[in-house]
C-alpha positions in Angstrom: -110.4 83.9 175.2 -108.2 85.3 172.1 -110.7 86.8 169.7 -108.2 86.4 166.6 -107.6 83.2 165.7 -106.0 81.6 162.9 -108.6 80.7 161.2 -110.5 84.3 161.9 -107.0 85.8 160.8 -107.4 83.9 157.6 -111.0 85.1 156.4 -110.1 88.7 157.2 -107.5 88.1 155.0 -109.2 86.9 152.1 -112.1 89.5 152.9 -110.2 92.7 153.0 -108.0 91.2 150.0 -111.6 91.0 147.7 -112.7 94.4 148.8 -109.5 95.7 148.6 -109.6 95.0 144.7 -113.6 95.7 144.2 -114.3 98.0 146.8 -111.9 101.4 146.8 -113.7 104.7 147.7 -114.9 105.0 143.9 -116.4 101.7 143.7 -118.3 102.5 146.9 -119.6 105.8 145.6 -120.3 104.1 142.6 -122.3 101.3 144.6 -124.4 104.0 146.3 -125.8 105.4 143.0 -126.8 102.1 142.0 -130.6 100.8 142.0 -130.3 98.5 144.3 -128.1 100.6 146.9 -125.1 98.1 146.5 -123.4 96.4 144.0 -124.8 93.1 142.9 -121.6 91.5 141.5 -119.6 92.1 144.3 -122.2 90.5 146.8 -122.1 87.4 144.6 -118.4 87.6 144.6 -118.5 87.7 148.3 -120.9 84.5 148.8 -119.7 82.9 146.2 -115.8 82.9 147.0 -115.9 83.4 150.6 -119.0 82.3 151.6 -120.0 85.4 153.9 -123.9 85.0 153.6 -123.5 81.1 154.9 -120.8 81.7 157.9 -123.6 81.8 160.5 -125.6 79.2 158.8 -126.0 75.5 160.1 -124.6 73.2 157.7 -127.8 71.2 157.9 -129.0 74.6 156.3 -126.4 75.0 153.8 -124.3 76.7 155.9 -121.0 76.9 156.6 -121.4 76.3 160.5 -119.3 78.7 162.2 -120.2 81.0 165.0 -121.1 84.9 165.1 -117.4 85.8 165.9 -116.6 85.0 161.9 -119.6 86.7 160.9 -118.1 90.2 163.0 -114.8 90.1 161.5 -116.9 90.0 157.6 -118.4 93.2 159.3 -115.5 94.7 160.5 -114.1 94.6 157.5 -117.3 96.0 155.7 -117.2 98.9 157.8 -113.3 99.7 157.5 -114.6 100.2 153.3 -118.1 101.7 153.8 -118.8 98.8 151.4 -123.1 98.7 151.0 -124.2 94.6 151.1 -126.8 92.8 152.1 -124.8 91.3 154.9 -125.8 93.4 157.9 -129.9 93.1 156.7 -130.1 89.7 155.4 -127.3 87.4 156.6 -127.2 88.4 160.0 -130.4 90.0 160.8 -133.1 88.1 158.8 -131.1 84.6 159.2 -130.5 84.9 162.8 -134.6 85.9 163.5 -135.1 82.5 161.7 -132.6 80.3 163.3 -133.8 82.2 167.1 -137.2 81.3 166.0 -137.0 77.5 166.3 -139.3 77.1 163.4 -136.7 74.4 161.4 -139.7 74.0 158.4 -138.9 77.7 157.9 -135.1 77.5 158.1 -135.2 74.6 155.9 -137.3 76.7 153.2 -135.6 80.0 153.7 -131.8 79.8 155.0 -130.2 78.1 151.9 -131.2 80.7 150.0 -129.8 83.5 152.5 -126.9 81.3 152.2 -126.2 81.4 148.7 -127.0 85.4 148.3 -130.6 85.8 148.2 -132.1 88.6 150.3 -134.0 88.6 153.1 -135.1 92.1 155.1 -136.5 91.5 158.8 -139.4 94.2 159.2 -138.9 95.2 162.9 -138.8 99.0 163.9 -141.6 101.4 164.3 -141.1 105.2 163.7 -139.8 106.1 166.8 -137.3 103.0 167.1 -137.1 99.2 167.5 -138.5 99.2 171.3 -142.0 98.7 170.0 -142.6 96.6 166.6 -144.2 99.1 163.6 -146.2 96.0 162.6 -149.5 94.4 164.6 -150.9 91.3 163.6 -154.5 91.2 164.3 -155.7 87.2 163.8 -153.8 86.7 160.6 -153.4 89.9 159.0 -150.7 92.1 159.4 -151.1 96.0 159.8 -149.1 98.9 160.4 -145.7 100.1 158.9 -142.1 99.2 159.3 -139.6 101.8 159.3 -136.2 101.5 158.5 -135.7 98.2 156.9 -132.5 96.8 155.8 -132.5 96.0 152.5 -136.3 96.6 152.7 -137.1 97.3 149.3 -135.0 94.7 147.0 -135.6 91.7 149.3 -137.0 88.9 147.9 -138.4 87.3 151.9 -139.8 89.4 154.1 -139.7 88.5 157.9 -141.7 90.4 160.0 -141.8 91.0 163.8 -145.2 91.9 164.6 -146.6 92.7 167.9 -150.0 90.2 168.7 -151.0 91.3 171.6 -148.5 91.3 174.8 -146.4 89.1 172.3 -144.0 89.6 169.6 -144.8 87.0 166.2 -142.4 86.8 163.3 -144.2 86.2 160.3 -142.7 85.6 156.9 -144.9 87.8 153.8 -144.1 87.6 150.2 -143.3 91.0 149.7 -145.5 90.8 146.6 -148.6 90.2 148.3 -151.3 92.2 148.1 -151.6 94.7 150.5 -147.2 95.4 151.0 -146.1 98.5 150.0 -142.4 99.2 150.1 -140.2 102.4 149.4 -136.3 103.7 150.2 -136.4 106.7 151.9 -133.4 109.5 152.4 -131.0 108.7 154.7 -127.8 111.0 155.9 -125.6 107.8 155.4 -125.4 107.5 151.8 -124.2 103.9 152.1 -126.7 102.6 154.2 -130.4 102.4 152.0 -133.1 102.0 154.1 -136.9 101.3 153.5 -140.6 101.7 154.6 -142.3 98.9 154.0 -146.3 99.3 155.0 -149.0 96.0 155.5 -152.5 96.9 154.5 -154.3 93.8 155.9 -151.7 91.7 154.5 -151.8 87.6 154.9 -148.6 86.1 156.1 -147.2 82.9 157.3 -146.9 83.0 161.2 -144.0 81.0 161.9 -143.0 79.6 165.1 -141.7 82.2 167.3 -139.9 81.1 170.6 -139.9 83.2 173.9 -137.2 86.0 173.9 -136.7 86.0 170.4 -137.1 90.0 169.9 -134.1 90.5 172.9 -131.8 87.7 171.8 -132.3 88.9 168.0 -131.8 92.6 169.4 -128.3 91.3 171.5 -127.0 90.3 167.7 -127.9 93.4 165.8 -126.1 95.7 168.7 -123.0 93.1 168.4 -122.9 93.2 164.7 -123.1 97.1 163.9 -120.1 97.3 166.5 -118.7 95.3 164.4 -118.9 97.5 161.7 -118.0 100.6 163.4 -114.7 99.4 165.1 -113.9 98.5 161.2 -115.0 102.3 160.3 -113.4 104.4 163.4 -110.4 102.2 162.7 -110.2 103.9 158.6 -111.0 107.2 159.6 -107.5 107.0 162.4 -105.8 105.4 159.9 -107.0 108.2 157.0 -106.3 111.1 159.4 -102.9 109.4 160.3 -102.1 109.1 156.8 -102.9 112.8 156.0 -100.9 114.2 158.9 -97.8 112.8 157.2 -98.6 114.6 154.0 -100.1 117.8 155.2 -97.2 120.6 155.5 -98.0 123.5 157.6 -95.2 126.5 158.8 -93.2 124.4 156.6 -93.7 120.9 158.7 -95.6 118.0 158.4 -98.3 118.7 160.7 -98.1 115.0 162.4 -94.4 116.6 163.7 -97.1 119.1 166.0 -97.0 117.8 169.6 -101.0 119.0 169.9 -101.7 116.6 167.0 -99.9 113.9 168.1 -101.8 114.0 171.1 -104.9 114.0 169.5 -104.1 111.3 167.4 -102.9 109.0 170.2 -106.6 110.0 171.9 -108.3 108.6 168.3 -106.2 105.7 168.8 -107.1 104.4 172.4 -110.9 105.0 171.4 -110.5 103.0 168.9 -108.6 100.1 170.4 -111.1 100.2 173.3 -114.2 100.0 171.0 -112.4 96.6 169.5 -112.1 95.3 172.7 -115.4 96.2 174.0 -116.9 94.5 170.3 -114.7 91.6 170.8 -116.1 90.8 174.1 -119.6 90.9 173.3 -119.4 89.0 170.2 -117.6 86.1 172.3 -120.0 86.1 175.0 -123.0 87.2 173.1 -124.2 88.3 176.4 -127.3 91.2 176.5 -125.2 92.9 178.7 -122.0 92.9 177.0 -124.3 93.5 173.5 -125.6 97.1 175.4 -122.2 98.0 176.6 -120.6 97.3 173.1 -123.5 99.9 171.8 -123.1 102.1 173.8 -119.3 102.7 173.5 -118.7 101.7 170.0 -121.2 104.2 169.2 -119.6 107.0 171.1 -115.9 106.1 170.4 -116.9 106.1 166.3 -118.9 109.5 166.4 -115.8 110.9 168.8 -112.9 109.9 165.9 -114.8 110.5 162.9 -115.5 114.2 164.6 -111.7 114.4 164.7 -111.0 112.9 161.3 -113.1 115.9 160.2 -110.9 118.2 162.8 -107.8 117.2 161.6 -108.6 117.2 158.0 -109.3 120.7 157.9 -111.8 121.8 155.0 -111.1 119.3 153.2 -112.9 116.9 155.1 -116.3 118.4 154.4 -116.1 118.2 150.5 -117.9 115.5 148.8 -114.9 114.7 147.3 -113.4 113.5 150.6 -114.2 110.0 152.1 -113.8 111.8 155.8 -117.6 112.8 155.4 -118.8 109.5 154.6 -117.2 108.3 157.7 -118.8 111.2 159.8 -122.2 109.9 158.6 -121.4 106.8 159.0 -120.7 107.1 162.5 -124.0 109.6 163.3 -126.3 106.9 161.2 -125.0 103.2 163.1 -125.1 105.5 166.5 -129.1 105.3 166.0 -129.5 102.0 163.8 -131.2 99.4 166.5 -132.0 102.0 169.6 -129.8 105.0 170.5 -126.9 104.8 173.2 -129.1 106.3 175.9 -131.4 103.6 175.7 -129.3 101.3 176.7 -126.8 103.2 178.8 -130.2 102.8 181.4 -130.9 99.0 181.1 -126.8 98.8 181.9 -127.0 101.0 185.2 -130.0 99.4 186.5 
């Protein structure tokens, strides 16, 4: 099956066209200094004249009805910029935990607003990762903290995966409730914010939650940030390409140097091979092909960013540089939803 269709071909188009007028490397710096972590206007311009937040939606939901595979290539093309947006947090994670929920009162209530922009943050992870939820819901209060929340501390719906008991609830809080405290914390990837957001007894509404949810919601998070790092690995080759064409050394460009070439060619086939592997899983949406995509997506991005550093020179470590962001980049989506080892084991089993 032929990932690229005509249709796909067309909305990377029109996405890469809008980011490639709103979102050049000083628009994204400027993005990250921003209160809410990403630039407001451009999101709206986004949903509004492409309709990224509602690709994934039903159109009984106000949604556009198309399948995960459009929602990637909005990714892709997210990564290739660095561009910080709600997508990732609320359009992919918090809708999908809603739609893989079953609960249609709940979708009805909640998705047309993810569709038209509004933000929604799914509270999942617990300080050492997202194997275990942060959260337990004891009766009807929930307890505990969530750590490393999308778009944690500007959304406007909280969705919270909670452990209750030998099960895993998703319960929906106002995030002004009493009890919710939420705060961004440092991260090394500047244009990725993430939050802690703690429950203190808090009241939520428990919403229906069908068996499997946590794994089927955790097969679309690994498929969607490889997404966005094929889109990333594939800047930084094309950045360090760029640069070896300029860079004169002994008098020659230093792309003429047989070493570098090689080199070059090796960022290239990682990169190519991470699409394919990304491709494949957001086709089948398979667990399996989800873990594999993780796994060397992760490792291809942190191996060609390394090199974009390399073959930069010093240059390439200055804030100044967009090489860096790239480097952290590939180091901070390498963790985001359980590291490579993780599930490098459930494959070989």
């Amino acid at each position: 099956m032929t990932f690229e269709t005509e249709d796909r071909a067309a909305l990377r188009e029109s996405v890469r066209s809008l980011l490639g007028r709103h979102s050049d490397s000083a628009a994204v710096r400027k993005a990250i200094t921003l209160p809410d972590g990403y630039d407001a206007d451009l999101w709206q311009k986004m949903v509004e004249q492409i309709g990224v937040a509602a690709l994934a939606v039903p159109e009984e939901y106000d949604g556009v009805g198309a399948s995960l595979a459009e929602t990637h290539v909005v990714l892709e093309e997210l990564g290739r910029t660095l561009t910080p947006s709600p997508m990732l947090g609320s359009a992919v994670l918090a809708a999908q935990a809603l739609l893989l929920s079953g609960d249609t009162d709940a979708c009805a209530r909640l998705l047309p607003g993810i569709a038209a922009g509004e933000i929604a943050a799914l509270c999942w992870a617990s300080e050492a990762g997202w194997s275990t939820p942060g959260v337990v819901l004891e009766g009807d209060r929930l307890g505990g903290t969530a750590h490393y929340v999308l778009g944690g501390d500007v959304a406007t719906t909280l969705l919270v995966l909670a452990a209750d008991g030998d099960d895993v609830a998703l319960v929906e809080v106002d995030p002004d409730a009493d009890g919710v405290v939420r705060r961004r914390v440092p991260t090394m990837d500047p244009t990725r914010s993430l939050a802690e957001v703690r429950f203190e007894g808090v009241v939520g509404r428990r919403l229906t939650t069908s068996a499997g949810l946590e794994e089927s919601l955790r097969t679309v998070a690994l498929i969607a940030v490889s997404a966005e790092q094929v889109g990333a690995a594939q800047a930084a080759l094309e950045l360090t390409v760029e640069y070896s064409k300029n860079r004169k050394q002994f008098g020659r460009v230093i792309g003429s140097f047989q070493a570098l070439k090689h080199r070059m060619a090796d960022m290239y086939a990682l990169v190519e091979t991470a699409r394919s592997m990304s491709y494949a899983a957001a086709l089948s949406q398979d667990t399996q092909d989800a873990y594999a995509a993780k796994v060397y997506c992760s490792e291809a991005f942190e191996q060609v960013a390394a090199e974009a550093i390399q073959l930069h020179g010093g240059i390439a470590i200055t804030w100044e540089h967009d090489a860096q962001l790239y480097f952290k980049r590939a180091h901070g989506t390498a963790q985001l939803f359980g590291q490579p080892r993780e599930f490098l084991t459930a494959i070989v089993r």
